[in-house]
C-alpha positions in Angstrom: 136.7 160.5 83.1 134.0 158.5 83.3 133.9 154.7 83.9 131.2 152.6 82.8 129.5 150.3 85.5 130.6 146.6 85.1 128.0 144.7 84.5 127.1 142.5 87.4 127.7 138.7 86.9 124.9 136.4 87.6 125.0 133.5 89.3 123.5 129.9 88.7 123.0 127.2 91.5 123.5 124.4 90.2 121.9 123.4 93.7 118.3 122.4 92.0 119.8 120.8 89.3 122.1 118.4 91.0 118.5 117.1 92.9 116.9 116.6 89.8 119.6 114.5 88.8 120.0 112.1 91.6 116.1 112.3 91.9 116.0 111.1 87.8 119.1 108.5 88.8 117.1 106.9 91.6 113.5 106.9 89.3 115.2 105.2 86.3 117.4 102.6 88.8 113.8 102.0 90.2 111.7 101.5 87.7 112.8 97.9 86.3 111.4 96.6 90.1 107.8 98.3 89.5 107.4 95.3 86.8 108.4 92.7 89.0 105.0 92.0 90.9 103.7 91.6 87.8 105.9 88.5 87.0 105.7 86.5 89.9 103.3 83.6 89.6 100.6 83.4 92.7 97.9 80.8 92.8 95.4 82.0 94.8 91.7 80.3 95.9 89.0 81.5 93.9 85.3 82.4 95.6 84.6 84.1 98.5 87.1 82.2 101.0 84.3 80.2 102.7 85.1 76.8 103.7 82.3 74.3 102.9 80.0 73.5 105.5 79.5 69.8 105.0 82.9 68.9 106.2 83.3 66.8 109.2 86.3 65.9 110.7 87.2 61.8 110.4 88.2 60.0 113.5 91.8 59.5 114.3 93.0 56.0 115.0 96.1 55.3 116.5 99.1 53.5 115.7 101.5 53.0 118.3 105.1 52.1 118.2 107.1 51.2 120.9 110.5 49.7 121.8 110.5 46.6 123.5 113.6 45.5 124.5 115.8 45.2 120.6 112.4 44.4 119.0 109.5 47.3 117.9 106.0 46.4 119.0 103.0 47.6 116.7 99.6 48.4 118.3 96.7 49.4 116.9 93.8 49.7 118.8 93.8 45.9 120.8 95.9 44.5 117.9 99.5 44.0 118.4 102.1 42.9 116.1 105.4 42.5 116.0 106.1 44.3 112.5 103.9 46.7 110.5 102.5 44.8 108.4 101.0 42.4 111.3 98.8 45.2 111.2 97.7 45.4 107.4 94.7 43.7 107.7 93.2 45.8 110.4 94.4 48.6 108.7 92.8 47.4 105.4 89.0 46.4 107.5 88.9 50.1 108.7 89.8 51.4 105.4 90.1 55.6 104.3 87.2 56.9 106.1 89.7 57.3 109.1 92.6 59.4 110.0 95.6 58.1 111.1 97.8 59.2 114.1 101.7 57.3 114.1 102.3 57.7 118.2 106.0 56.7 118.3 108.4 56.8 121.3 111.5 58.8 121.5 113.6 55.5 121.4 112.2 53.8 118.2 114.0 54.3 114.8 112.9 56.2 112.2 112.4 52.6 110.3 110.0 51.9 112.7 107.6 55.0 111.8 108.8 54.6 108.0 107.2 50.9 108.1 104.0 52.2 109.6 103.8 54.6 106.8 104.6 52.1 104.3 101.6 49.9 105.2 99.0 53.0 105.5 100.3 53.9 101.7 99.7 50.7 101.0 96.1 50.5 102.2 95.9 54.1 100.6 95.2 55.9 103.3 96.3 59.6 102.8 95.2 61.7 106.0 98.2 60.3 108.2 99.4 62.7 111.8 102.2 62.0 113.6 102.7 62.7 117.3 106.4 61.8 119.4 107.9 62.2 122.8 110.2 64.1 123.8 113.8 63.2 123.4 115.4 61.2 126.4 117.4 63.2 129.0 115.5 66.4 127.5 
């Protein structure tokens, strides 16, 4: 007796398959962030990035604040005053075309630079720098 030959099973991977899968998973997961740069608003400068030539830099007047004693002393220059608005009018005779430097001391308030900022607004002058110590026992 003869027996016929079984035919041979083939076998699939499913190897390849899985990868595609996980490969498709990751693409779509993916692909909502690809639009994302698109949304984002960006104002960038226009031309060729060149800063104009005719600029020159103002000169920087300063305003110092210092702690006398309880009181604050305001100097400008060879004008002191005992508030910041004792130097309005000095402020107001030099006018926009400088800049302004606030020099205050580690010990004076915060009220004390605030004031000095108050009268600069006030005389509309916009290009204001501070500069500050260091704190004491640092």
């Amino acid at each position: 007796m003869r027996f016929k030959p079984r035919p041979t099973e083939e076998t699939f991977s499913m190897t390849p398959m899985i990868d595609i899968a996980f490969l498709l998973i990751i693409f779509f997961i993916l692909l909502p962030l690809r639009g994302l740069d698109f949304k984002l608003q960006s104002y960038l400068p226009r031309g060729d990035g060149q800063l104009p030539t005719n600029v020159t830099p103002k000169e920087t007047v300063k305003i110092r604040v210092r702690k006398d004693g309880d009181e604050l002393v305001y100097a400008l220059g060879q004008h002191n005053a005992p508030d910041a608005e004792g130097l309005a009018p000095v402020i107001r005779a030099l006018g926009k075309e400088y800049a302004y430097e606030i020099d205050a001391s580690a010990a004076v308030p915060w009220r004390g630079v605030v004031d000095a900022v108050n009268v600069l607004a006030a005389a509309a002058c916009t290009d204001v720098r501070f500069r500050g110590g260091p704190m004491p026992g640092r």
